[in-house]
C-alpha positions in Angstrom: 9.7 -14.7 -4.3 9.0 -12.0 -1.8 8.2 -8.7 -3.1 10.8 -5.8 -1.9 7.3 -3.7 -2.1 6.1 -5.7 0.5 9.0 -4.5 3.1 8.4 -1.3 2.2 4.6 -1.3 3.2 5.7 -3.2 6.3 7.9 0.0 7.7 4.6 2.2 7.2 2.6 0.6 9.7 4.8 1.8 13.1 3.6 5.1 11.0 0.5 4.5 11.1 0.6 3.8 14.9 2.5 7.0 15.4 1.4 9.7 12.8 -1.8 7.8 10.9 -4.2 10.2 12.3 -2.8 12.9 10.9 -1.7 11.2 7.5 -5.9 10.4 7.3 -6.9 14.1 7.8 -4.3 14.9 4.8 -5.1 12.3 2.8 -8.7 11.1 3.1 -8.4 8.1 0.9 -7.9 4.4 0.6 -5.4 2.9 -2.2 -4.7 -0.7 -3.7 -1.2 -2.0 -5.0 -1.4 -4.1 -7.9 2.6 -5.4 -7.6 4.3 -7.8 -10.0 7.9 -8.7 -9.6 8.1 -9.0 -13.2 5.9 -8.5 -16.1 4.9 -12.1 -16.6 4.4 -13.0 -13.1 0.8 -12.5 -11.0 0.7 -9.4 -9.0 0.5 -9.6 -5.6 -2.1 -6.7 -3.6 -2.3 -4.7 -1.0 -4.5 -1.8 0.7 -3.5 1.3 2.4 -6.1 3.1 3.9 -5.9 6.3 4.8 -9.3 7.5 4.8 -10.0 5.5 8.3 -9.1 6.2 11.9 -5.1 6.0 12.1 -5.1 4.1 8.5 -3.7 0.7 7.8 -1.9 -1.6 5.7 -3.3 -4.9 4.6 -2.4 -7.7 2.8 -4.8 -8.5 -0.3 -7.6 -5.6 -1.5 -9.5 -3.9 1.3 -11.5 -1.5 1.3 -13.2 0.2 -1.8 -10.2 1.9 -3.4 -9.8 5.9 -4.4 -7.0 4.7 -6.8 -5.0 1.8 -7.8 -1.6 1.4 -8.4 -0.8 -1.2 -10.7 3.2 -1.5 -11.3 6.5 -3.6 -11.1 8.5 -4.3 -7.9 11.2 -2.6 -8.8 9.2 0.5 -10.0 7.6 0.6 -6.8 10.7 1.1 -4.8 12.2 3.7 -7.2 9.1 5.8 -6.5 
């Protein structure tokens, strides 16, 4: 089952491309994503990093993290 959160980080990374230098200057810091489509399933991660060059989005934990997120799908997308 494909996570809705995963979308969501997908649209960020023309973002990146475009504004990331500036989000990095603001933001200075590199986050996981601990995602779960449901409380009994196993979470899914992923890495935005905005502490380096024009940032990124990956797939799986990158990085040393500032903070993790851990939280449903459906949380996620009502942030």
């Amino acid at each position: 089952m494909a996570l809705k959160a995963e979308a969501l980080f997908e649209k960020m990374v023309p973002l990146l491309e475009t504004h990331g230098e500036e989000f990095v200057k603001k933001v200075g810091a590199v986050f996981h994503f601990e995602i779960k489509a449901n409380k009994d399933s196993e979470a899914k991660h992923f890495s935005l990093d905005l502490k380096n060059g024009k940032g990124k989005f990956s797939k799986g934990k990158e990085g040393t993290a500032d903070a993790t997120f851990s939280m449903l799908d459906d949380t996620i997308i009502a942030l």
